[in-house]
C-alpha positions as CSV (number, residue, x, y, z in Angstrom):
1,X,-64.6,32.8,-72.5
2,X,-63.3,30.6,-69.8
3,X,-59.4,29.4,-70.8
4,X,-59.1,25.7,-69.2
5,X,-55.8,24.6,-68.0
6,X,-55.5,21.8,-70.9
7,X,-55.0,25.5,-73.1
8,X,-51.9,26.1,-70.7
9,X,-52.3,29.4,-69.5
10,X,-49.2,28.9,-67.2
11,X,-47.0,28.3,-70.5
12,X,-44.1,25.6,-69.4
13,X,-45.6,25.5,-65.7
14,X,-48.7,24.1,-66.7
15,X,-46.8,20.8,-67.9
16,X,-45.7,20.7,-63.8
17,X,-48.0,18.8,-61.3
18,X,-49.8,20.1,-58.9
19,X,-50.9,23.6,-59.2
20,X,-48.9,26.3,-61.3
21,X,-49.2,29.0,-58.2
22,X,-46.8,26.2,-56.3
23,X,-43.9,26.3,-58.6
24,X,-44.2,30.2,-58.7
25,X,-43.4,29.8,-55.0
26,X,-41.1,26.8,-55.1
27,X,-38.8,28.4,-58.1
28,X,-38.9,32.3,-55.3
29,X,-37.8,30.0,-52.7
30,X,-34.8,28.0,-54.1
31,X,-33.5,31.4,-55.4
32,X,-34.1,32.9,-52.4
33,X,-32.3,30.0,-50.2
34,X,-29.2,29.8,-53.5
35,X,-28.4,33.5,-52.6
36,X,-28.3,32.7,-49.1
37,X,-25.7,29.1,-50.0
38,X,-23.8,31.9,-52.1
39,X,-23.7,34.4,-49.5
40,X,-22.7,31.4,-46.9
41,X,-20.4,30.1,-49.2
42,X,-18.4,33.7,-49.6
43,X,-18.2,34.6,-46.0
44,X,-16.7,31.0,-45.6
45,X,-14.2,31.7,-48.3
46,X,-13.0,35.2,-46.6
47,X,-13.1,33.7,-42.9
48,X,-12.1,30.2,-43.2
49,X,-11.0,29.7,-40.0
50,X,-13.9,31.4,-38.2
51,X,-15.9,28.8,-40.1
52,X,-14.0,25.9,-39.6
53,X,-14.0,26.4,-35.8
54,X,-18.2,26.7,-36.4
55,X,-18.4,23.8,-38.3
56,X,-16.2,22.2,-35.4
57,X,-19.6,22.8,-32.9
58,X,-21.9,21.6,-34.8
59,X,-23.2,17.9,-34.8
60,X,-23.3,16.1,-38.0
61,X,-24.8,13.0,-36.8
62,X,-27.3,15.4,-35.7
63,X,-27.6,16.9,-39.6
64,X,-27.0,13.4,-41.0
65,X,-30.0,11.7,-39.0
66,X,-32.4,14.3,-40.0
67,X,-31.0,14.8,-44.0
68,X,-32.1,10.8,-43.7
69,X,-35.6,12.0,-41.7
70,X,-36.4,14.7,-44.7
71,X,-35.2,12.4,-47.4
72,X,-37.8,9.2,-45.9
73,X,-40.7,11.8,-45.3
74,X,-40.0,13.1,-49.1
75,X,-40.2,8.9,-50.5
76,X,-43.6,8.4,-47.8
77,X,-45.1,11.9,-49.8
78,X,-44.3,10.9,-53.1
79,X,-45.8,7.2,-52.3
80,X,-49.1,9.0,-51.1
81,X,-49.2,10.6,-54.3
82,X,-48.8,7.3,-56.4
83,X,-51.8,5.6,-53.9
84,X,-53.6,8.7,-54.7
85,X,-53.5,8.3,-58.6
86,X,-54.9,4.3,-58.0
87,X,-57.6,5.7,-55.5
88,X,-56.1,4.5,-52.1
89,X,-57.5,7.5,-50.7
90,X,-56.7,6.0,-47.0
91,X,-53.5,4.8,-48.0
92,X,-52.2,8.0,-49.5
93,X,-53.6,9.9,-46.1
94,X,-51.4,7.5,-43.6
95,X,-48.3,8.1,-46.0
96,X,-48.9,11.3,-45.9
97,X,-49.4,11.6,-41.7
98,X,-46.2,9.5,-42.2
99,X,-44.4,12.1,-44.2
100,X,-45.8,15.2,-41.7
101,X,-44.6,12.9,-38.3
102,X,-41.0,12.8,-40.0
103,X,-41.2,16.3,-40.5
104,X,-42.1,17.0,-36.9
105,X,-38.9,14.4,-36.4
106,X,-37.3,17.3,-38.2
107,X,-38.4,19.9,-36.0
108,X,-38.0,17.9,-32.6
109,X,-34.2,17.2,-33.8
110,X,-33.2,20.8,-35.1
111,X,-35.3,22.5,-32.0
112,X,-32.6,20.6,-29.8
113,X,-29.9,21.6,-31.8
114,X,-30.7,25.0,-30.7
115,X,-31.2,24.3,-27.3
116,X,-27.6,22.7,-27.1
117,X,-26.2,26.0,-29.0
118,X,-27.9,27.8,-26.3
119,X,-26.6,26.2,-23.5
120,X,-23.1,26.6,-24.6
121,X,-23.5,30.4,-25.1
122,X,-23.8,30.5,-28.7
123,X,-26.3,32.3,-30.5
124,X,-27.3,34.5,-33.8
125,X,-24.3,37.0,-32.7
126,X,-21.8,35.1,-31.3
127,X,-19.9,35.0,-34.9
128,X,-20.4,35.3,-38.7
129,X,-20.8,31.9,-39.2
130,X,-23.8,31.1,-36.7
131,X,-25.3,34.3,-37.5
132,X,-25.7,32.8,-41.0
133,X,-25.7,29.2,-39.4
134,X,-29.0,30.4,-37.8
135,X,-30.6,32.2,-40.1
136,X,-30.3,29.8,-43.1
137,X,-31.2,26.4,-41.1
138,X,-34.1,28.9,-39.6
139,X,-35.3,30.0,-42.8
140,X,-35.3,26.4,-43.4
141,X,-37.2,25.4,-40.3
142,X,-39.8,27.7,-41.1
143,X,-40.2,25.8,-44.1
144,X,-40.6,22.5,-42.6
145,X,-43.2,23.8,-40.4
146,X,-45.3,25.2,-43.1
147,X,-44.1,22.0,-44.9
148,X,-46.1,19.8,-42.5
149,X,-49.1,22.2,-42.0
150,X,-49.5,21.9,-45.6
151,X,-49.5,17.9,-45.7
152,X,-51.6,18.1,-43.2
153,X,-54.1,20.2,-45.2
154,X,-54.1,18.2,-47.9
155,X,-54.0,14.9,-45.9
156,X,-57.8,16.2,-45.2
157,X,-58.5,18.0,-49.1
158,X,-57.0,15.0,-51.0
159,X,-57.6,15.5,-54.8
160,X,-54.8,14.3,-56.4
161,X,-53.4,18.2,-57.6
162,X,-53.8,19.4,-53.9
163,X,-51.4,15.9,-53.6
164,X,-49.3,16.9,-56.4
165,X,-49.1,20.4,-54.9
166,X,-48.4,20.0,-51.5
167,X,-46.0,16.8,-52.0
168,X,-44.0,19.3,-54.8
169,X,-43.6,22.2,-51.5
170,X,-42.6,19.2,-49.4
171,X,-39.8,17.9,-51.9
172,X,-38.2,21.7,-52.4
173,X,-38.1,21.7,-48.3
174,X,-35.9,18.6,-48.7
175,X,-33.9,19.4,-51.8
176,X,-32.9,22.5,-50.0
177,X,-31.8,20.5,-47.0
178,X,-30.1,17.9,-49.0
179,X,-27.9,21.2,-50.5
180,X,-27.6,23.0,-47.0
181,X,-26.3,20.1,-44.8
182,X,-23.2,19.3,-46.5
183,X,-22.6,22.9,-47.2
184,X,-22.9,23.9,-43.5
185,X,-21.9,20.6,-41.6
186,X,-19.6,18.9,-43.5
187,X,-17.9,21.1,-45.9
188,X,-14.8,23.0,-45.0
């Protein structure tokens, strides 16, 4: 006999929207990046001047504009879910195109972040801190990547749990951000 999702076969998870499978994922990845704040967080607490002169290189105008970028393309996905659920099918497709452009924003900004480390010499060894600078804000980029590949996906597959499921990815991919840029740029 078939169970149907109104039996909740997910438990709690089936209460979520979009697709229980997501929030498996979601609830993997912000443990996953919360080890890594942790683990950034100690090695800041046992080398506080190596970080404070790494927190001194970075730009956080840079990290501002695009913690503003995330947070916009986050309110244009959750709008294309709400058109969605009234049947503005073409309206919840250009928010969500809206949402994915911001994201490549993202990637354009934090791509010439890189560069700029680069061209002063400083990479994923130069120190503690931008070996974990690196590998957290990479991890992250990663994320935004597959972040906009999957708005894009279900720009074209538009039910509203393919919304819901995507746009719930998308929202973990700025809630991490929203935790990581103060806690690398700004906090000493």
């Amino acid at each position: 006999m078939d169970v149907t999702r109104e039996e909740r076969p997910w438990g709690a998870l089936s209460d979520l929207p979009g697709h229980p499978m997501m929030w498996v994922l979601i609830l993997t990845e912000v443990v996953t990046f919360g080890l890594l704040f942790v683990t950034f967080t100690v090695a800041g607490a046992v080398k506080p001047d190596l970080f404070a002169a790494g927190r001194a290189q970075l730009d956080p105008v840079l990290g501002g504009v695009n913690t503003l970028v995330l947070i916009t393309s986050g309110w244009l996905a959750a709008l294309a879910v709400e058109a969605r659920m009234i049947e503005r099918r073409t309206a919840a497709r250009l928010l969500l195109a809206g949402a994915a452009a911001l994201g490549c924003v993202f990637i354009a900004i934090k791509i010439a972040e890189y560069t700029a480390k680069a061209k002063a010499g400083i990479g994923l060894e130069t120190d503690t801190f931008f070996t974990l600078y690196f590998l957290l804000t990479g991890f992250h980029l990663l994320h935004v990547v597959l972040g906009v590949v999957i708005l894009a996906a279900v720009a074209g597959y538009d039910s509203a749990e393919n919304l819901k499921t995507g746009t719930a990815f998308w929202h973990m991919v700025d809630l991490v951000w929203v935790v990581m840029y103060p806690l690398i740029y700004l906090v000493g």
